[in-house]
C-alpha positions in Angstrom: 53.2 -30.3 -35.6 51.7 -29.2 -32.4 50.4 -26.0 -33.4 49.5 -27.4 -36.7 46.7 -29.6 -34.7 45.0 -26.7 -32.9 44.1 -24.9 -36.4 41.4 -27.5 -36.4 40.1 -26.9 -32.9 39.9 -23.1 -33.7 38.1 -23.7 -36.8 35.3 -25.5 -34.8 35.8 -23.0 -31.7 34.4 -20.7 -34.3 31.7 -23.0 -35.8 30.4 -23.9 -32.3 30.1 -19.9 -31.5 28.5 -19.1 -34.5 25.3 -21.5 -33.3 25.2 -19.0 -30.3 23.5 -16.4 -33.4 20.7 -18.7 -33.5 18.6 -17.2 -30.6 16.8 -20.6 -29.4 13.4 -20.6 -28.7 11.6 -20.0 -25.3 9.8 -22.2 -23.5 7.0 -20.2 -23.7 7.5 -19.0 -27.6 3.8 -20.4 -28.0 1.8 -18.2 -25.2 1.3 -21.4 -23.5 -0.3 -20.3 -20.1 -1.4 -23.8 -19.1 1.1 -24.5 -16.6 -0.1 -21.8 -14.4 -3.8 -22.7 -14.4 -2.8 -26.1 -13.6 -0.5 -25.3 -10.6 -2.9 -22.7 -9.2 -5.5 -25.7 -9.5 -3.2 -28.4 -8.0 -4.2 -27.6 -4.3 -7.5 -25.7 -4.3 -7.3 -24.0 -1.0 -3.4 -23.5 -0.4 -4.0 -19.8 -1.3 -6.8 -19.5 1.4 -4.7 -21.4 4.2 -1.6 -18.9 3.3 -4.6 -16.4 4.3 -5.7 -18.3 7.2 -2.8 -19.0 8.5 -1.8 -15.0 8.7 -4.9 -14.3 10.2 -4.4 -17.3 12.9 -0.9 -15.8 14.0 -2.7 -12.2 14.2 -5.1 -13.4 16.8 -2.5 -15.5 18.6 -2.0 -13.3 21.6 0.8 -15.6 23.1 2.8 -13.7 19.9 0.9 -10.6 18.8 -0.4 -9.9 21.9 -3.4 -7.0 21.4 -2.1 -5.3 18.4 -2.9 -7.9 15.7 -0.4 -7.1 13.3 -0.2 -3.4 12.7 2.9 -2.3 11.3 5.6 -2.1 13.6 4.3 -4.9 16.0 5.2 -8.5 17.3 2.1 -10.0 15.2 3.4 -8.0 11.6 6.7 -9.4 12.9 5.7 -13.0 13.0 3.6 -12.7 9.9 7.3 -11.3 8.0 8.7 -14.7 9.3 5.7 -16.6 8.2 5.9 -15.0 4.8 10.4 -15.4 4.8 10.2 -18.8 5.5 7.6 -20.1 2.0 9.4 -18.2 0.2 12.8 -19.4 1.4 11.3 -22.8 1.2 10.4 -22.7 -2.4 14.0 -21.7 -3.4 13.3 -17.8 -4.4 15.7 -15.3 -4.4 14.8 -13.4 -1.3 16.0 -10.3 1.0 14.5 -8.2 3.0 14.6 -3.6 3.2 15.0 -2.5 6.6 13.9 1.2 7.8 13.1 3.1 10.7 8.9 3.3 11.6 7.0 3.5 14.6 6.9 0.0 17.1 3.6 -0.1 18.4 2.5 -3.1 21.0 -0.3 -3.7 23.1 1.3 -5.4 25.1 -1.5 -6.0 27.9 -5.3 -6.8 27.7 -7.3 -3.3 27.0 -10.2 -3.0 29.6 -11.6 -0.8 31.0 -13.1 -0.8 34.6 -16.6 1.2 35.4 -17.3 2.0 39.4 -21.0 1.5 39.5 -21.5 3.3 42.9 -20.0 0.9 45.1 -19.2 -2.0 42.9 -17.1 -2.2 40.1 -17.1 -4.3 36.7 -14.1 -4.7 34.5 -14.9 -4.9 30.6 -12.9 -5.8 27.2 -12.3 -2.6 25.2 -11.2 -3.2 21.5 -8.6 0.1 20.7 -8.5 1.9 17.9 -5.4 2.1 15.2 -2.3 3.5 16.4 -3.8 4.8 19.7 -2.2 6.3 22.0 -2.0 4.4 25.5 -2.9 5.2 28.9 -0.7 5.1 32.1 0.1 1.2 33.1 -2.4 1.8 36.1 -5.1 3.4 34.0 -6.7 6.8 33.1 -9.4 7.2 35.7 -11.7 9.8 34.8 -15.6 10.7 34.9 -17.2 9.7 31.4 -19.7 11.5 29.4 -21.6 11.1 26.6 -22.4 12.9 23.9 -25.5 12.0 21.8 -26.2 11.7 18.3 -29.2 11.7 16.3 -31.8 8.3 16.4 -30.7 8.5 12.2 -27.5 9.4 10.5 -27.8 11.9 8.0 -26.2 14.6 6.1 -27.5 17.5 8.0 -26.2 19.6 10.9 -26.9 18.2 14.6 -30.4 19.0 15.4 -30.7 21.8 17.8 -31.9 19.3 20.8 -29.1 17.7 20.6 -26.8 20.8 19.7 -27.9 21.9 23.3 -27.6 19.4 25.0 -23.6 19.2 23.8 -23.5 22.7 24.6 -24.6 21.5 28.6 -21.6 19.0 28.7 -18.6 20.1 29.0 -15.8 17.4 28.5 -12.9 18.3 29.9 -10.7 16.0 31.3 -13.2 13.0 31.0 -13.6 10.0 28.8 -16.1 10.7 26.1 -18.6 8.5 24.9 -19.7 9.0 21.1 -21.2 7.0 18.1 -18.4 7.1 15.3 -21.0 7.9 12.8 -20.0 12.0 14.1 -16.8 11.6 11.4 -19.0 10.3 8.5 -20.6 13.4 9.0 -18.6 16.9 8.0 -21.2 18.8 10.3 -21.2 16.9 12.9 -16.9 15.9 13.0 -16.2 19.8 13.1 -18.6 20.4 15.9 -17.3 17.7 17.5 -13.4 18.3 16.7 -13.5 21.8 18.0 -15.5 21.1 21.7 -12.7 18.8 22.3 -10.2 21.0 20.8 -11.1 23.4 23.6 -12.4 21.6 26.2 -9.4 18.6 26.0 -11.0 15.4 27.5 -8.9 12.4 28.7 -9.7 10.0 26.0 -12.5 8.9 23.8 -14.9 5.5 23.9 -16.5 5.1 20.4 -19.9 2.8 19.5 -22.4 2.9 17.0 -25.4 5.5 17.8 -27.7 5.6 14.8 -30.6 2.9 13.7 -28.4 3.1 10.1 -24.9 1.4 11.7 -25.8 0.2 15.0 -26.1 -3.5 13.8 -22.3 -3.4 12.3 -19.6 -4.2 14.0 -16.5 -2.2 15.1 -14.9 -0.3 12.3 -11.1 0.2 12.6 -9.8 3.6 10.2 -6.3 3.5 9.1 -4.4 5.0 11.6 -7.5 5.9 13.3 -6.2 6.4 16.9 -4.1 9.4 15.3 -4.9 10.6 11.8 -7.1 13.8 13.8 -4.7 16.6 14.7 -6.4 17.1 17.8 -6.2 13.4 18.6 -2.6 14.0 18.2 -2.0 17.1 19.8 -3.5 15.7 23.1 -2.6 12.3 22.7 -6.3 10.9 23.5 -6.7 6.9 24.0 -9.3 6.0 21.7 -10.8 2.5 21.8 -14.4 0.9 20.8 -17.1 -0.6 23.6 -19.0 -3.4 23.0 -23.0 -2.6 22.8 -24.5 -4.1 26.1 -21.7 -1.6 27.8 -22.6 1.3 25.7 -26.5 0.7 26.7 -26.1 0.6 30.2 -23.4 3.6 30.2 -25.9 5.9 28.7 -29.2 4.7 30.5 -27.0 5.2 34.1 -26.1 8.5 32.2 -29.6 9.7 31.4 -30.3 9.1 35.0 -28.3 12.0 36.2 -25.6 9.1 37.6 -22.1 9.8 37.8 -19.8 7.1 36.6 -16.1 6.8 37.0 -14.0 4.6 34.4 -10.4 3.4 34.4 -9.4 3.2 31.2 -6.3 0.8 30.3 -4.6 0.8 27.1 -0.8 -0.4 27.8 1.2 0.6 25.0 5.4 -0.3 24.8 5.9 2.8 21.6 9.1 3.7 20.0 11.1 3.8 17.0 12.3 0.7 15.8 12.5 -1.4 12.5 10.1 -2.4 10.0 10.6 -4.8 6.7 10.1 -4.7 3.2 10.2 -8.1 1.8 11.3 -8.5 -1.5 11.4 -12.2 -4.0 12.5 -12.1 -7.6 12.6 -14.1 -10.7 15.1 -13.2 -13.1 13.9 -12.6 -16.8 15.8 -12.6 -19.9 15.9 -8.9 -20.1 17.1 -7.9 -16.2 16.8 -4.2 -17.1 12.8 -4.2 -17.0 10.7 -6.1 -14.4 6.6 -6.1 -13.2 6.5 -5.7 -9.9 3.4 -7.5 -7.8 2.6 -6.7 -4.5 0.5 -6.5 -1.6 1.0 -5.3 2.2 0.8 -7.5 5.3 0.5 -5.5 7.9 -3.4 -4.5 9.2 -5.3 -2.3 11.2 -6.8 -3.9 14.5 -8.3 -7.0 13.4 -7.0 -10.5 12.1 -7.3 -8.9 8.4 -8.0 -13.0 6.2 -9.2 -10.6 3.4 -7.3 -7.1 4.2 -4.6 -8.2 3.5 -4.2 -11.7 4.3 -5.8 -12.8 0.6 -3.5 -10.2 -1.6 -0.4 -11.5 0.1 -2.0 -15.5 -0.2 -2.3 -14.2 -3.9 1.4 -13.0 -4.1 2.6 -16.0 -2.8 0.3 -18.1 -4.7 1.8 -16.6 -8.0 5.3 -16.6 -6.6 5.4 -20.0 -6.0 3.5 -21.3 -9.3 6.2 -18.9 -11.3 9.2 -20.2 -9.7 8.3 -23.8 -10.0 7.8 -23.1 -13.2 11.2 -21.3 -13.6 12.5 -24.2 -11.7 11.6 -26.8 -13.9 12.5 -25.3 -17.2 8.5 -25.0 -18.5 9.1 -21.0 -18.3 11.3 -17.9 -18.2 10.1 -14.5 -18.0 10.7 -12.3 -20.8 11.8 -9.9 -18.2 12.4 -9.5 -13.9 9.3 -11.0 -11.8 9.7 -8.6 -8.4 7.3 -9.5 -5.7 7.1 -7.2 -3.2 5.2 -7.6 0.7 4.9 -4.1 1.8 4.9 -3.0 5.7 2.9 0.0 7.1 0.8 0.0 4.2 -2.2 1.0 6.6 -0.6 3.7 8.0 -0.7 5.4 5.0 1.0 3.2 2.6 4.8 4.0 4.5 6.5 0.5 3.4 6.0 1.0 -0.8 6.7 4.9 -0.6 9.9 4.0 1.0 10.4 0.9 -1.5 10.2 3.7 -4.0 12.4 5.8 -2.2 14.8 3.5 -2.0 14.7 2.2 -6.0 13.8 5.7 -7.4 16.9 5.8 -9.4 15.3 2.8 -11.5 11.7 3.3 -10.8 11.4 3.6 -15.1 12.3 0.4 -15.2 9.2 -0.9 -13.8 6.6 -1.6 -16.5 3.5 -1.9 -14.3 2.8 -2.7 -10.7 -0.2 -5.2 -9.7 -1.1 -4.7 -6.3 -3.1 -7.4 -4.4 -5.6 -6.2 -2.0 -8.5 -7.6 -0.1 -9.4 -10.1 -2.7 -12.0 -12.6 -2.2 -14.7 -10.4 -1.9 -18.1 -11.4 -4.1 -16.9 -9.3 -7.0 -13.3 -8.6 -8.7 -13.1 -5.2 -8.9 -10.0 -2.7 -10.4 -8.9 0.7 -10.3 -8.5 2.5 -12.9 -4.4 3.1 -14.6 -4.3 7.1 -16.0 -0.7 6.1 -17.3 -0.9 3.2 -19.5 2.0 1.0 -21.0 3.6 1.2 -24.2 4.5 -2.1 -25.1 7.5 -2.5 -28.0 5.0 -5.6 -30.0 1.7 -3.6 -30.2 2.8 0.2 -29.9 0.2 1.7 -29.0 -0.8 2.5 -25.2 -2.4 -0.6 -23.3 -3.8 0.2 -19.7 -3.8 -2.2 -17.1 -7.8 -2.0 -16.2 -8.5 -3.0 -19.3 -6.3 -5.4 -19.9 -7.2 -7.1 -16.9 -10.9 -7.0 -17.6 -10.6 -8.6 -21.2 -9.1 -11.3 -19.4 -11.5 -11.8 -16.8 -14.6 -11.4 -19.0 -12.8 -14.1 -21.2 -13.1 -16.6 -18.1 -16.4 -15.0 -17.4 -16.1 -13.1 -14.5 -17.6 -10.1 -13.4 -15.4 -6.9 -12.9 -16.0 -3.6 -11.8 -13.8 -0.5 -11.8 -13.4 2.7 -9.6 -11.2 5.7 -9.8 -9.6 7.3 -7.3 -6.6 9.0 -6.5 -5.4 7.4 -3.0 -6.1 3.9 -1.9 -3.4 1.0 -1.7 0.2 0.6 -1.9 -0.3 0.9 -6.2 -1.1 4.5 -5.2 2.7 5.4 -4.6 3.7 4.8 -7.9 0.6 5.8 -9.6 0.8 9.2 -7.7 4.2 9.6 -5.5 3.7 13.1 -4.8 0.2 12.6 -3.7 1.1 10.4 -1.3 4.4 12.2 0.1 2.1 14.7 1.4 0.2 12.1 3.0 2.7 10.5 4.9 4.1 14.0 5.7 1.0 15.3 7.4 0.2 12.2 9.3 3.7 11.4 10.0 5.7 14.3 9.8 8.3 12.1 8.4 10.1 12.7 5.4 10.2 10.4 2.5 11.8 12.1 -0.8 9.9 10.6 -3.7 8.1 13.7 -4.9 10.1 13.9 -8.1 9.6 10.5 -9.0 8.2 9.7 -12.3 4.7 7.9 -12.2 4.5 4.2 -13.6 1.6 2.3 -14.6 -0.4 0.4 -11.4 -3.4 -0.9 -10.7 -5.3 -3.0 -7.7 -6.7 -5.7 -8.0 -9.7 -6.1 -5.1 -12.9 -7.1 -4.6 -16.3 -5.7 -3.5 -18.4 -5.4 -1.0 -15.6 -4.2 1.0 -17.4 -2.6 3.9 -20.6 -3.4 6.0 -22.4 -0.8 4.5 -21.7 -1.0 0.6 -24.8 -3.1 0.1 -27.7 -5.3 1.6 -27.5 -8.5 0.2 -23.9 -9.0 1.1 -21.4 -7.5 3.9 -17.9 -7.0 3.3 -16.3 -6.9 6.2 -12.8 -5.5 5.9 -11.0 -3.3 8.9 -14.0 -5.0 11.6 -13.5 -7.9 13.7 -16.0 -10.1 11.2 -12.6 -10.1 8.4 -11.2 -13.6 9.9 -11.9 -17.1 9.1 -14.9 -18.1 10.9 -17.0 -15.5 8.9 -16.1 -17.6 5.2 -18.3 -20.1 6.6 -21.3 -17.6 8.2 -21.2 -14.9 5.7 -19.3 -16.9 2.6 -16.4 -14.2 3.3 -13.4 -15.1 1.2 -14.0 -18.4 0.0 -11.2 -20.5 -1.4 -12.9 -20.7 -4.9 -13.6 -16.8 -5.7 -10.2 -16.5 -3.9 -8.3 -18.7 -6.5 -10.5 -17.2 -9.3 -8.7 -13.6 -8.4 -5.7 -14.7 -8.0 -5.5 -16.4 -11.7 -6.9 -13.0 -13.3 -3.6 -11.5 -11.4 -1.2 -13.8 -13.2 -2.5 -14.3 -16.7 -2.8 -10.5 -16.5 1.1 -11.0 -16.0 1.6 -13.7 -18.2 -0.3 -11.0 -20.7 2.1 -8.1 -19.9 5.0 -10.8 -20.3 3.6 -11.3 -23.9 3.6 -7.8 -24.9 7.1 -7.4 -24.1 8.5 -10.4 -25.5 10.1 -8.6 -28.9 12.1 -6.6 -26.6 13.7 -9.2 -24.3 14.5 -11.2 -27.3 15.9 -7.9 -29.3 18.0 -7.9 -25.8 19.1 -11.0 -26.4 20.0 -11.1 -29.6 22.6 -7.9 -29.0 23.9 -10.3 -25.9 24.5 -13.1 -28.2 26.3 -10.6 -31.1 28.6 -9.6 -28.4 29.4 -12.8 -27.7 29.9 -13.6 -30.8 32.2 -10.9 -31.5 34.1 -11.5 -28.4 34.4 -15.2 -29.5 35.4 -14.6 -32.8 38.0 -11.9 -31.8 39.8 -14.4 -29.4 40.0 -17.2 -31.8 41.1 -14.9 -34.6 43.9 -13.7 -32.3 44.7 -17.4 -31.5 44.5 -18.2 -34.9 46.9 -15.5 -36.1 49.3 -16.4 -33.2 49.8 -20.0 -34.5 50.2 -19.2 -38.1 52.8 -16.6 -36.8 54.8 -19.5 -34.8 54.4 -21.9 -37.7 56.0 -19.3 -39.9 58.7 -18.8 -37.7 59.5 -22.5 -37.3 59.8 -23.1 -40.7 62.4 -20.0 -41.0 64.6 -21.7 -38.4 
């Protein structure tokens, strides 16, 4: 009688698992994007203050001391915390990728002391990215200077001036020069191969020409050591304010000799550096779009380079997850968001992400990288790969899907090509930028046989002081912080926001397109359940009839 009852209960066992076949609809079956506007809309500014905020902790000296948050330092550091803890807060999966880079710290104010005669006047010196440092009691040493032309141009030095550099002879002193002398091929070799053989102490950089005088400092990646010679001698390099640089070279002219103390105190070493990586799980975990953006910056409080992308990273992380959270969406497949470190020292933190995941890089179906958004004008580079998506087959590419959808909301988009310029870069062109990391490095990072993969950035323009005259951009100078979005309308929280929805629907787009797929996926999950079901209840099934044949032989 007992195993006659069960019969039943297998019977419906089976019924209940055949309902399994019917895949149920998604939450977002209808395209429905709604949700995100509305969450990105909900606080108007929190992407901005995520900005802010990163900025504010880069100019706290009492944490980053005088190296902002360059990769490898206290202020990236605190920023990784900063960024842990919101995404910990909001409940999504996080961990973090250790690896070995250079620690850098400033770890004292940079001055530098000038003995006018018999008195002497301490000033603030702003050094350059990655510098080397000086002793802890200084590099005393006579300066000199070494003059440009009144306007910068293409052309060779003029032979005035070519003489007079000629007549100087820099060795072992602190050279004085307008930066312009790199913008200029003619000018940088001159330049690079006097010091090459006459080896000063270090090197104090202004702006000499009518054309840049009026901008402020401008930091290069890596700046303090991307020149071999700067390297192979190990030069200090830092910026002086203008009213210094004036009264340097009128004492100069007047046949005075000046005497500086230079002080750059640098603590440098080999220690750890962090990836940070959030995911959302889709219904297909064998495919995931990753979006990214790096943290770290080059010396100064970086609110739009990079303070804005990683706003907009979080920004989308947190209106995805809530969403996720509250059952209004799934992704079709993973959601990977990914803060890269030691992006400006030649984008070291995604080449070793990629190093790290190249035995899955193919399942990444596009990478959008966030960086220095909040500019005037949205602007993206261009993807030479392209997707092809299982619902439309045919190849899609990234630049253009992302400028349909911001002309649909009415925004204006620009796009440039070129081969190196953000942490996209790496998987748009791995080999490209191994050899770029090996010659400024000489580290080794093995991703030169890695297959490329659609990526784009997203950005914005004016970037730099000099792009245009009607608006500055102001990224890699001291004018990239918060106080400038109300003097110069630099990053405000409206463009901001605008960006940073073109970056999700653009997801919520490339979710679309591969929405067949993941359901094709989960349709051969739910067969296999199904036949797993149905194989255990047939077995049960066979094993009572067996019993109740039995009992009725005894």
């Amino acid at each position: 009688m007992k195993s006659a009852k069960i019969v039943p209960f297998i019977f419906l066992f089976i019924l209940f698992s055949l309902t399994l076949l019917e895949v149920p609809a998604m939450e977002n079956e209808a395209a429905d994007v709604s949700w995100f506007r509305s969450f990105v809309d909900e606080d108007p500014e929190s992407a901005y203050n995520y900005a802010a905020s990163i900025s504010r902790i880069s100019l706290n000296t009492s944490l980053s001391h005088y190296s902002f948050r360059v990769g490898g330092s206290p202020g990236e550091y605190f920023v990784y915390r900063y960024i842990e803890s919101l995404l910990n807060k909001w409940n999504i999966s996080t961990h973090t990728e250790e690896f070995s880079f250079i620690n850098w710290d400033i770890f004292g104010e940079p001055n530098i002391t000038i003995m006018w005669g018999n008195s002497n006047e301490t000033y603030r010196i702003y050094p350059e990215h990655y510098t080397f440092g000086t002793p802890i009691e200084g590099l005393k040493a006579n300066i000199c200077h070494l003059p440009l032309p009144k306007h910068y141009s293409r052309n060779p030095l003029p032979e005035d001036i070519a003489i007079r550099w000629n007549k100087t002879n820099v060795n072992g002193k602190i050279v004085l020069i307008g930066r312009e002398v790199l913008f200029n091929e003619n000018w940088a070799i001159q330049f690079l191969n006097k010091i090459l053989i006459e080896k000063p102490s270090g090197i104090l950089y202004s702006w000499a020409t009518e054309e840049y005088k009026e901008y402020p400092f401008f930091h290069s990646s890596t700046g303090g050591r991307r020149i071999q010679v700067y390297k192979d001698y190990m030069l200090p390099v830092a910026w002086v304010e203008k009213s210094l640089t004036n009264k340097l070279i009128q004492e100069l002219e007047s046949n005075k000799s000046i005497i500086g103390v230079l002080k750059i105190p640098i603590n440098e070493n080999e220690g750890v550096v962090r990836n940070i990586i959030a995911t959302i799980p889709g219904i297909d975990t064998s495919k995931e779009i990753l979006v990214t953006a790096h943290y770290d910056s080059v010396m100064a409080s970086g609110l739009s380079d990079n303070g804005a992308g990683v706003a907009g990273v979080l920004e989308i992380a947190w209106a995805f997850s809530k969403a996720y959270r509250e059952g209004i969406f799934k992704p079709h497949v993973n959601i990977t968001f990914v803060f890269f470190t030691s992006e400006e020292a030649g984008l070291v933190g995604s080449a070793k992400y990629v190093e790290l995941h190249k035995a899955k890089i193919d399942n990444i179906i596009a990478v959008i990288n966030l960086d220095s958004i909040g500019s005037l004008e949205m602007s993206v580079s261009v993807d030479e790969i392209g997707i092809l998506a299982p619902s439309t087959k045919e190849c899609i590419y990234l630049h253009d899907l992302i400028n349909s959808i911001a002309e649909s909301m009415e925004i204006k988009t620009s796009v440039f090509s070129d081969m190196i310029h953000s942490d996209d870069s790496t998987f748009a062109n791995p080999s490209v930028v191994k050899s770029l990391i090996e010659n400024w490095w000489g580290i080794e990072v093995d991703i030169g046989d890695v297959s490329q993969r659609p990526a784009v950035m997203i950005c914005s323009a004016p970037l730099f002081p000099w792009e245009r005259e009607d608006y500055r951009g102001w990224i890699h100078t001291p004018y990239d912080n918060v106080t400038s979005t109300e003097i110069y309308d630099w990053v405000n929280p409206s463009r901001l926001e605008t960006h940073i929805k073109v970056a999700g629907l653009t997801i919520l787009k490339l979710l679309e397109l591969f929405k067949e797929e993941s359901r094709e996926e989960q349709r051969q999950n739910t067969w296999l359940t199904f036949g797993v079901l149905t194989a255990v209840c047939g077995s049960m099934l066979i094993i009572v009839l067996v019993k109740k044949r039995l009992s009725i032989g005894k």
